[in-house]
VOLUM-978571 format. One record per residue: residue in three letters; x negated, z negated, y negated of N, C-alpha, C, CB in turn; residue number from 1. Coordinates in pm, whole numbers. Glycine has a CB too. Layout:
 resn n_east   n_up n_north ca_east  ca_up ca_north c_east   c_up c_north cb_east  cb_up cb_north resi
  ala      X      Z       Y       X      Z        Y      X      Z       Y       X      Z        Y  NUM
...
//
This chain:
 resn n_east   n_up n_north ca_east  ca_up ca_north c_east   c_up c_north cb_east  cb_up cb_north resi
  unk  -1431   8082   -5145   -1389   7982    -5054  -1291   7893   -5127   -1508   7904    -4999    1
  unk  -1181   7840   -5013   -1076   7764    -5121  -1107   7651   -5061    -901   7800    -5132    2
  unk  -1065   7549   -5124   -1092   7382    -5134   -987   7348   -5045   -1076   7297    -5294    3
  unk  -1022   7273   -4958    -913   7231    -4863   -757   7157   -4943    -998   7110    -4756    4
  unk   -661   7173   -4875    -537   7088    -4942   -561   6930   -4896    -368   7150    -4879    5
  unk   -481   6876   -4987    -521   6742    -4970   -409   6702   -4842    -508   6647    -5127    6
  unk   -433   6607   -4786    -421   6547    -4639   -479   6662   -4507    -240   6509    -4615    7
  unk   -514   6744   -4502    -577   6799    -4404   -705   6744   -4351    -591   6913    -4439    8
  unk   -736   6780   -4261    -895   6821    -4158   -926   6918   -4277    -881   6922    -3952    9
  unk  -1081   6818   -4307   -1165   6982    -4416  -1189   7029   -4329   -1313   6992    -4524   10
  unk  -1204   7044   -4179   -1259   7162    -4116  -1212   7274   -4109   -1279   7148    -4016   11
  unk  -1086   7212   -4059    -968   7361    -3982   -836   7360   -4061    -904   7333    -3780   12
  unk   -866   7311   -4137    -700   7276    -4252   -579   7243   -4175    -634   7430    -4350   13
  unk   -584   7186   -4077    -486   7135    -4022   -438   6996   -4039    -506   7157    -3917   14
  unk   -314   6908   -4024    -290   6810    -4102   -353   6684   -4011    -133   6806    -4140   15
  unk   -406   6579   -4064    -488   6464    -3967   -395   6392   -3843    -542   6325    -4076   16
  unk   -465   6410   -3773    -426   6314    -3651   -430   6173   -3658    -504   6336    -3544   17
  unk   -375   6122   -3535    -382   5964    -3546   -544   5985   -3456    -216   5850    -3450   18
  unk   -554   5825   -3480    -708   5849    -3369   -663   5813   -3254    -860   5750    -3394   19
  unk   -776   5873   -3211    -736   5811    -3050   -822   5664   -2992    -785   5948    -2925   20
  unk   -796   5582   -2913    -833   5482    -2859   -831   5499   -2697    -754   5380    -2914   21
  unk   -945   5449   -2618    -866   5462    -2503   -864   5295   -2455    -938   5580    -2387   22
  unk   -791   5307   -2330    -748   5205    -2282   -784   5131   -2147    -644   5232    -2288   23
  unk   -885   5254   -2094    -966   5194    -1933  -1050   5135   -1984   -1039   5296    -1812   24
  unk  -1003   5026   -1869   -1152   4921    -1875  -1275   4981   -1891   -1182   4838    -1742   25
  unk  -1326   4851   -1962   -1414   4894    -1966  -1576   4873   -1863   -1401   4873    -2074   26
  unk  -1656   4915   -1816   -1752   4958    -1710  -1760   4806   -1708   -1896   5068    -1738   27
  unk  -1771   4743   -1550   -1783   4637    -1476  -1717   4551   -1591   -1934   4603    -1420   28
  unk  -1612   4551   -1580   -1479   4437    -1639  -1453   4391   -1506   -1312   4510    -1725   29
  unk  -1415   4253   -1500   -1358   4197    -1390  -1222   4225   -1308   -1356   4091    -1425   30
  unk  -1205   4259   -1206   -1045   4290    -1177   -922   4199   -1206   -1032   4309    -1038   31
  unk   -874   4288   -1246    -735   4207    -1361   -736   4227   -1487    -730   4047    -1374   32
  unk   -856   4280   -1537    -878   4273    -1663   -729   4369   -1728   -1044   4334    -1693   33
  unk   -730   4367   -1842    -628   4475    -1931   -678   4459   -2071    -447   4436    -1928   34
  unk   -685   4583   -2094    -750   4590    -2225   -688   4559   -2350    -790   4706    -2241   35
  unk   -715   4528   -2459    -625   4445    -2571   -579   4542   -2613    -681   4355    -2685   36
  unk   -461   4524   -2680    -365   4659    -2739   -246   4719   -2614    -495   4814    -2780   37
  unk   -258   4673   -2544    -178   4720    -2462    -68   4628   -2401    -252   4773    -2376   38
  unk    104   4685   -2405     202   4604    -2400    168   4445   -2261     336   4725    -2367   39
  unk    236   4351   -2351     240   4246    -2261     96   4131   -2266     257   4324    -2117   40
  unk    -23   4173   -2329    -146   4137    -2323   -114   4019   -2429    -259   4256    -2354   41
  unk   -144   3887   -2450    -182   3810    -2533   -227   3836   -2618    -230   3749    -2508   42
  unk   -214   3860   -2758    -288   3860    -2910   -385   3727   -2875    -158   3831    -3074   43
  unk   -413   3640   -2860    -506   3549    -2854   -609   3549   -2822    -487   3482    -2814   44
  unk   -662   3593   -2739    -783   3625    -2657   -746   3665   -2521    -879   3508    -2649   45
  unk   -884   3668   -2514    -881   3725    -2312   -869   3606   -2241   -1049   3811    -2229   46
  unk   -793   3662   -2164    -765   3536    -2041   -731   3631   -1930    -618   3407    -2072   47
  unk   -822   3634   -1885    -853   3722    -1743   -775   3709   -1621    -985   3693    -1692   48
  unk   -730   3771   -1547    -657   3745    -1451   -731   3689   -1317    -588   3860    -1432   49
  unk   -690   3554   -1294    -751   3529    -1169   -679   3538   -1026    -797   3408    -1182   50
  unk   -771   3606    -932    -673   3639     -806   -641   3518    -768    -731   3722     -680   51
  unk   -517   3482    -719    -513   3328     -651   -554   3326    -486    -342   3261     -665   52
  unk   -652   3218    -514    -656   3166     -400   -607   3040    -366    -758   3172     -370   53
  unk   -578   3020    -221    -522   2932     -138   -596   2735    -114    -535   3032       -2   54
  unk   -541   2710    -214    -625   2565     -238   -536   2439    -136    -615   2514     -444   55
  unk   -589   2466     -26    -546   2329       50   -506   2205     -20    -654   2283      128   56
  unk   -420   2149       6    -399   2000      -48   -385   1914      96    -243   1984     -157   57
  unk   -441   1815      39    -490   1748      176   -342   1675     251    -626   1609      135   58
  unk   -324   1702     364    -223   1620      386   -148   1471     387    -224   1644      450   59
  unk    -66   1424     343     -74   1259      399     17   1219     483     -60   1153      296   60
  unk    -81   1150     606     -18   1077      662     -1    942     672     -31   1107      731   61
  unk    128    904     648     121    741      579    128    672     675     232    685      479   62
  unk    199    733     836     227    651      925    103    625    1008     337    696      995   63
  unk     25    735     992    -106    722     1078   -217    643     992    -167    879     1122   64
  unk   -204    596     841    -281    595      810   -248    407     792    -310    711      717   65
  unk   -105    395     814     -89    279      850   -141    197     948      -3    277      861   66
  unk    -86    283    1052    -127    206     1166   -315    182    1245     -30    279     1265   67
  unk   -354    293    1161    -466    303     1172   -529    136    1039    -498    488     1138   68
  unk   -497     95     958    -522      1      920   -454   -145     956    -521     36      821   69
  unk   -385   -144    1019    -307   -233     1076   -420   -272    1212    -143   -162     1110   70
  unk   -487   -185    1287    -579   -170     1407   -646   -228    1264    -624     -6     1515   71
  unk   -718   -180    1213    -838   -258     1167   -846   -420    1119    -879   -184     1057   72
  unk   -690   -423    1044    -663   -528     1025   -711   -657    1136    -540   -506     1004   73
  unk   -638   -625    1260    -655   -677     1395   -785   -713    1432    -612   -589     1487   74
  unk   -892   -598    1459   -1047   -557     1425  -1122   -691    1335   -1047   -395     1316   75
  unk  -1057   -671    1246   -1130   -761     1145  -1116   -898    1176   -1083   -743     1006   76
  unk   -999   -907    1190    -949  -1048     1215  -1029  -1109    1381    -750  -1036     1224   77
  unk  -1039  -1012    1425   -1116  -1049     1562  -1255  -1100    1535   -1131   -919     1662   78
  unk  -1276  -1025    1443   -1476   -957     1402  -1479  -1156    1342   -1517   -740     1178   79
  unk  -1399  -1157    1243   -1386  -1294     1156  -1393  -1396    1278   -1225  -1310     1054   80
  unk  -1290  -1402    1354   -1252  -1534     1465  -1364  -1544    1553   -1109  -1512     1568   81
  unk  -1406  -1422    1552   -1551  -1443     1666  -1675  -1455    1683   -1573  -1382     1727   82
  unk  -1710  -1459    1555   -1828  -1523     1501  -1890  -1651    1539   -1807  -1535     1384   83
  unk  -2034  -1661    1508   -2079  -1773     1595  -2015  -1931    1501   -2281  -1760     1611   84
  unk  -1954  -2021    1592   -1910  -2158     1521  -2032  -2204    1422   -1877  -2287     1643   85
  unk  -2140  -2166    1456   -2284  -2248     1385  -2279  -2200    1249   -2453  -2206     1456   86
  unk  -2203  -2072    1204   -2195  -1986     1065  -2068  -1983    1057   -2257  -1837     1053   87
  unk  -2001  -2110    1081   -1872  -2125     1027  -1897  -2202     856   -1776  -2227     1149   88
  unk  -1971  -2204     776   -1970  -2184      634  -2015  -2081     579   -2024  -2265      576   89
  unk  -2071  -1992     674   -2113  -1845      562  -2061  -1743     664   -2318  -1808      513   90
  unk  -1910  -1756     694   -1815  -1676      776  -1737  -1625     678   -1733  -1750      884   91
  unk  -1727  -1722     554   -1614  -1660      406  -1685  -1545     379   -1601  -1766      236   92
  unk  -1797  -1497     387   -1884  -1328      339  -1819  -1256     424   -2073  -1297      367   93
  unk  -1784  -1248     579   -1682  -1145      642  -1557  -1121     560   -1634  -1195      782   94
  unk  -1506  -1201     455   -1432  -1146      387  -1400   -939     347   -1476  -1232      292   95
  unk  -1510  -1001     307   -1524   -854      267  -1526   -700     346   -1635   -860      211   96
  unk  -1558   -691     478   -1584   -598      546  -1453   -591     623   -1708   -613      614   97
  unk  -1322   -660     629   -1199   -597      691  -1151   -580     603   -1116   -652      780   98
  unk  -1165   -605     470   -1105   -557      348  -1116   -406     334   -1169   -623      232   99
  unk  -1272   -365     318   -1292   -220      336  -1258   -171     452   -1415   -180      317  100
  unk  -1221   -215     563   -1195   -157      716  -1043   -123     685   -1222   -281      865  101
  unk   -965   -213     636    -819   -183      593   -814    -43     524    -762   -300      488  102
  unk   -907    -95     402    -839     -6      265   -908    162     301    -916    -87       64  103
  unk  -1013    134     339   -1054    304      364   -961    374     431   -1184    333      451  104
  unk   -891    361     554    -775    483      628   -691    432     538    -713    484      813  105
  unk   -631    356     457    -514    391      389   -516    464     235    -445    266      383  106
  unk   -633    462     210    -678    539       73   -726    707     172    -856    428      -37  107
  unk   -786    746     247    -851    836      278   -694    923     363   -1002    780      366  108
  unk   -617    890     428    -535    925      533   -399    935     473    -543    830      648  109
  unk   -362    835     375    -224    824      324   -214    878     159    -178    659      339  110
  unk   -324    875     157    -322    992       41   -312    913    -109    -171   1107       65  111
  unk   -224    968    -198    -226    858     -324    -69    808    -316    -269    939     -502  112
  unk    -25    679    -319      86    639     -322     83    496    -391     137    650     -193  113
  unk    235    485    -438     224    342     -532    199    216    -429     385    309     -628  114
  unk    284    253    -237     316    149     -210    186    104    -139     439    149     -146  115
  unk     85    185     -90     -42    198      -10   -138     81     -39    -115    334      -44  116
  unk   -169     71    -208    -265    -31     -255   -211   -157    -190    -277    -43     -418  117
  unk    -47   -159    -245     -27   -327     -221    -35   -347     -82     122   -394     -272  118
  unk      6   -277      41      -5   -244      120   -162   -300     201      33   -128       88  119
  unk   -247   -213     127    -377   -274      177   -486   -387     113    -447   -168      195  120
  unk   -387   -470       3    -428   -604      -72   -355   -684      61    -352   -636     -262  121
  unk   -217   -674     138    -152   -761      218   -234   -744     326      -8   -741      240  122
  unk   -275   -595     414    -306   -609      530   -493   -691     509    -279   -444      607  123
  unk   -526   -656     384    -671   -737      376   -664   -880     389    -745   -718      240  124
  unk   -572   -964     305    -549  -1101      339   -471  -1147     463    -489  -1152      235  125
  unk   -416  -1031     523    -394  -1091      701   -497  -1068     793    -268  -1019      785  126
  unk   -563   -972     721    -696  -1003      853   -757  -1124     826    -836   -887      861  127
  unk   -785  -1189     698    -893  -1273      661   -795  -1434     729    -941  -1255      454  128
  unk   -688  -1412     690    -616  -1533      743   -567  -1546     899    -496  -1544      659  129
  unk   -588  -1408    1016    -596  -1448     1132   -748  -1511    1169    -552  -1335     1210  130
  unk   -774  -1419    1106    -920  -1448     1146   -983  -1607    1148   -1006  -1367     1043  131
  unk   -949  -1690    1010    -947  -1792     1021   -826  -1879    1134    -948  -1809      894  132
  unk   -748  -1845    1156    -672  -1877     1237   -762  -1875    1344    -561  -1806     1241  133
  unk   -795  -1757    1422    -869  -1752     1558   -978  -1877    1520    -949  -1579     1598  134
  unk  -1082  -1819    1436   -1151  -1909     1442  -1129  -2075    1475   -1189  -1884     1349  135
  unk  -1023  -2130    1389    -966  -2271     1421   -892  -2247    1522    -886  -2345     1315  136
  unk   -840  -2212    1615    -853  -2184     1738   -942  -2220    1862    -857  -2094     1723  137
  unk  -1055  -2144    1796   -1173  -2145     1886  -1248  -2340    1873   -1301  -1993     1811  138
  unk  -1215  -2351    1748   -1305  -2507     1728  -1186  -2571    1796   -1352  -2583     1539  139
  unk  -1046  -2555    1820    -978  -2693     1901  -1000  -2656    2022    -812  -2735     1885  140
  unk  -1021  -2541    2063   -1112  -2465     2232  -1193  -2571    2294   -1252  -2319     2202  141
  unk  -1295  -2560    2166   -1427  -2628     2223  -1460  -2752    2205   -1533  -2574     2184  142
  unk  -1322  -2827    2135   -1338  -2984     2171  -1237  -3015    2295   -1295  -3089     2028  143
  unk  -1172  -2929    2320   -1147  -2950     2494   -991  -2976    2473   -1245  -3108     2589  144
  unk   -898  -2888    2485    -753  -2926     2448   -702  -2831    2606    -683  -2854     2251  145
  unk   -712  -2882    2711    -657  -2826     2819   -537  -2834    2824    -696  -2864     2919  146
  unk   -478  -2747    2849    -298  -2761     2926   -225  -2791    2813    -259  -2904     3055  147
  unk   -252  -2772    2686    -210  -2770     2555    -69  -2667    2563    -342  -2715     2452  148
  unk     55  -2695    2576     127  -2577     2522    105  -2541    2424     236  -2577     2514  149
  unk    166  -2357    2436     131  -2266     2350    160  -2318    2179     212  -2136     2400  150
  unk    302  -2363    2187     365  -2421     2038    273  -2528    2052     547  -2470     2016  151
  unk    236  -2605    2086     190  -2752     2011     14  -2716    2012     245  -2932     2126  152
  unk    -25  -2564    2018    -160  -2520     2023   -125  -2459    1852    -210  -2395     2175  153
  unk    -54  -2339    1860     -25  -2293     1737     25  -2378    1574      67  -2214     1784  154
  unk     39  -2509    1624     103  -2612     1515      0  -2686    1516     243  -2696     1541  155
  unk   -138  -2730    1636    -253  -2776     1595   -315  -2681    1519    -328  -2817     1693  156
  unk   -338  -2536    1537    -403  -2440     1460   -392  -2447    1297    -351  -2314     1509  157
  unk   -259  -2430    1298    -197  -2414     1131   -261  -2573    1066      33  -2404     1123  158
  unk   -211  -2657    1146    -243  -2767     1125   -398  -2795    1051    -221  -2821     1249  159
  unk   -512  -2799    1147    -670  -2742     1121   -659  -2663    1030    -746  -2668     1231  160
  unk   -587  -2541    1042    -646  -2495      909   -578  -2482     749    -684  -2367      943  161
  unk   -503  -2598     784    -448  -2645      646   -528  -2748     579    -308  -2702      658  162
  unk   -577  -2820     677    -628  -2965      670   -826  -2884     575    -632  -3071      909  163
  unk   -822  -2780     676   -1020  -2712      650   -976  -2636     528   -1119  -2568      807  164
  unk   -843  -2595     480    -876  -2548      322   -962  -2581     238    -794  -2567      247  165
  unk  -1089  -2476     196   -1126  -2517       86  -1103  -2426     -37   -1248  -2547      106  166
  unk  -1148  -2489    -158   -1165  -2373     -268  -1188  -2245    -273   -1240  -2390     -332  167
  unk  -1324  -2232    -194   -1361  -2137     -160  -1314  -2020     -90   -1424  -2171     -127  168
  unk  -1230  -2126      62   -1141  -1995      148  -1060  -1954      -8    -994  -2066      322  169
  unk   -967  -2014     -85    -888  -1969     -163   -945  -1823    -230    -861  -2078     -254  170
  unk  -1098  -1851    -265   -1141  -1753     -345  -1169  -1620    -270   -1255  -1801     -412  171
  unk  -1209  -1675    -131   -1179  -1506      -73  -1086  -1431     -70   -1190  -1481       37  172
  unk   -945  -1533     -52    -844  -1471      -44   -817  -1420    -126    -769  -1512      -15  173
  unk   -871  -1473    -252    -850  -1375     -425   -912  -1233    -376    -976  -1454     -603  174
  unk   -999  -1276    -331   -1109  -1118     -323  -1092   -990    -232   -1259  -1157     -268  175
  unk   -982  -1100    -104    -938  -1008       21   -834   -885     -71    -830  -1121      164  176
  unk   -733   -979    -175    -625   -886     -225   -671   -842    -314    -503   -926     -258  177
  unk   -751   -849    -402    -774   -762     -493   -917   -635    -500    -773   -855     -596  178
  unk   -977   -680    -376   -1053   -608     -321   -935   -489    -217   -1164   -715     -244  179
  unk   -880   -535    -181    -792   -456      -98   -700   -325    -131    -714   -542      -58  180
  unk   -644   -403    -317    -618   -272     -389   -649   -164    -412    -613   -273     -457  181
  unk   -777   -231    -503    -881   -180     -530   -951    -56    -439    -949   -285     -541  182
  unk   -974   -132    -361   -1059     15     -281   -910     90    -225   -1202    -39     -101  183
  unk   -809     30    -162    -679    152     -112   -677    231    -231    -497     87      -78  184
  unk   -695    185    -359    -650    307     -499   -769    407    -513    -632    222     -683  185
  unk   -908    329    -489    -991    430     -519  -1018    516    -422   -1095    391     -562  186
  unk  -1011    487    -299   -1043    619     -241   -937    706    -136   -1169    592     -167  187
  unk   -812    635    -237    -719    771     -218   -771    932    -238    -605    757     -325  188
  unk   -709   1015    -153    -698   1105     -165   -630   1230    -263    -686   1087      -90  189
  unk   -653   1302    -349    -555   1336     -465   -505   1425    -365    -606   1397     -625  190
  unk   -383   1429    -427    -294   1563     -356   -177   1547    -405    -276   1575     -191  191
//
């Protein structure tokens, strides 16, 4: 028997092959997969192919989501003016609830925008300041101002409620606008 030559197969004396590798996936690989070694694949790792799906982005509507807080604005300012006169010192706590009546449709409807917050810090302190308006309204009502023209009703109003400023209204009004931001930014919508 002769000794095989050197670089052969000791079997069959034929000269060595390359090896083979194969390249199908392998059993329950995810679809997309491609096996490493093969042109175009990342040297880095696996990063699997994901099928795309169709990810809604929410729409915005700024005009609806305006006017829809602009109504609340109104709302509020009503809700404020019409309250009973007897809880005209713990009427400054309605502050707060046309603030959120504003800022929710313009955070939820108009989506994320720079101009929206300031937007619903202004429409929060016009509800809180008709509202007081109506209200002083309602108190020159009910001390009896008949046949009052409209202008010399609206210049007693402003009037009253320049004169009933207190500290306090001031501090809601801190709270109307910066409560007003505040919630229009947070519960924007991403998109």
């Amino acid at each position: 028997m002769t000794a095989p030559a050197w670089g052969t197969d000791e079997q069959s004396g034929r000269p060595r092959t390359a090896q083979h590798y194969t390249v199908a996936p392998a059993v329950g690989a995810p679809e997309g997969y491609v096996a490493p070694g093969m042109p175009g694949v990342p040297v880095a790792g696996y990063e699997p192919v994901v099928p795309a799906t169709r990810r809604r982005r929410p729409r915005r509507r700024v005009g609806l989501a305006v006017s829809v807080a602009v109504a609340a604005m109104l709302l509020g300012a009503l809700a404020y003016g019409c309250a009973p006169l007897r809880a005209a010192d713990s009427v400054g706590w309605l502050a707060i609830a046309p603030t959120a009546a504003v800022s929710w449709p313009l955070g939820r409807l108009g989506g994320r925008s720079r101009v929206l917050p300031l937007l619903g810090a202004l429409l929060a302190a016009g509800a809180l300041f008709l509202g007081q308006l109506l209200l002083q309204g309602r108190v020159l009502h009910s001390r009896g101002l008949p046949g009052t023209p409209l202008r010399a009703l609206v210049h007693d109003v402003l009037a009253a409620w320049r004169a009933d400023l207190r500290p306090l209204d001031l501090a809601f009004y801190g709270i109307a606008l910066v409560g007003g931001f505040i919630l229009t930014r947070r519960t924007a919508v991403r998109g």
